[in-house]
C-alpha positions in Angstrom: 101.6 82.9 55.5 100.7 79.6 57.8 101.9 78.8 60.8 101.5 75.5 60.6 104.5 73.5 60.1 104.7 69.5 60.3 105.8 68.2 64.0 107.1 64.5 64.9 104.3 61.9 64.0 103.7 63.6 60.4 100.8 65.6 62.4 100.5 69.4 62.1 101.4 71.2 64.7 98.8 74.0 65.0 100.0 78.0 65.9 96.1 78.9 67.7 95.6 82.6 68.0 92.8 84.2 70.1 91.1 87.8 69.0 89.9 89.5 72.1 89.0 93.3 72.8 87.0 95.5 75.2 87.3 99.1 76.5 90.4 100.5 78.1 89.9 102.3 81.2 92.4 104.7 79.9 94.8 104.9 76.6 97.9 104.8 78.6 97.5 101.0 79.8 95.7 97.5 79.1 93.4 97.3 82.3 89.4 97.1 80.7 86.9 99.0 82.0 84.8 95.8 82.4 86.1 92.8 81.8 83.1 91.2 82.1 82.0 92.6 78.4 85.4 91.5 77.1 84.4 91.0 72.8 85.8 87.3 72.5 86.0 87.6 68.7 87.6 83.7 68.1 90.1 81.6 67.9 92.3 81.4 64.7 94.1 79.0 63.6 97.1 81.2 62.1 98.3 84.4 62.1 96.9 85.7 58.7 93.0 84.5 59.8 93.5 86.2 62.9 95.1 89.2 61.8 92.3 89.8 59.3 89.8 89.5 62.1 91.3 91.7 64.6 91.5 94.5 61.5 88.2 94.1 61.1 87.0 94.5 64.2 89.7 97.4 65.3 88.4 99.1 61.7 84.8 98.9 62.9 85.2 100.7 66.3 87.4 103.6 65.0 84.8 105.7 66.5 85.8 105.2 70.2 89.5 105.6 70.8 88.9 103.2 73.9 88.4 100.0 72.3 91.4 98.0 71.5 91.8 94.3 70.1 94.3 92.1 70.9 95.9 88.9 69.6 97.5 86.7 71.7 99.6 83.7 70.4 97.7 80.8 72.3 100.4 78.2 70.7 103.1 79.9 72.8 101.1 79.7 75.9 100.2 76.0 75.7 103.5 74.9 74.4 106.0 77.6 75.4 109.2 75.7 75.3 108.5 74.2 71.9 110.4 77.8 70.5 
């Protein structure tokens, strides 16, 4: 389901999402070990594109129980009184 609903002007107004991850320092927080190597997997332009990328890449690093993605709403950071 899109995010994207119709705001004043006729244009739509976009919901962004950005898909990030790296490797936890440890499994208890969300401080990276280097967040210079932070995986900038790309910005989505609602939540079902960016859900299926952050599965994807949370599926392909199973293997180490450090990596984590995230997905961060970047429409409620640039607008967040519009909720």
């Amino acid at each position: 389901m899109s995010e994207t609903t119709i705001q004043d002007g006729g244009a739509p107004k976009q919901a962004l999402h950005l898909v990030f991850g790296g490797e936890l320092v440890d499994l208890q927080g969300v401080a990276f070990r280097d967040p210079t190597k932070l995986d900038i997997v790309g910005i989505y332009p609602d939540d079902r594109a960016a859900l299926a990328a952050w599965k994807a890449k949370a599926h392909a690093t199973v293997d180490n129980a450090h990596m984590r993605y995230f997905v961060v709403q970047l429409h409620e950071l640039l607008e967040p009184d519009a909720n």
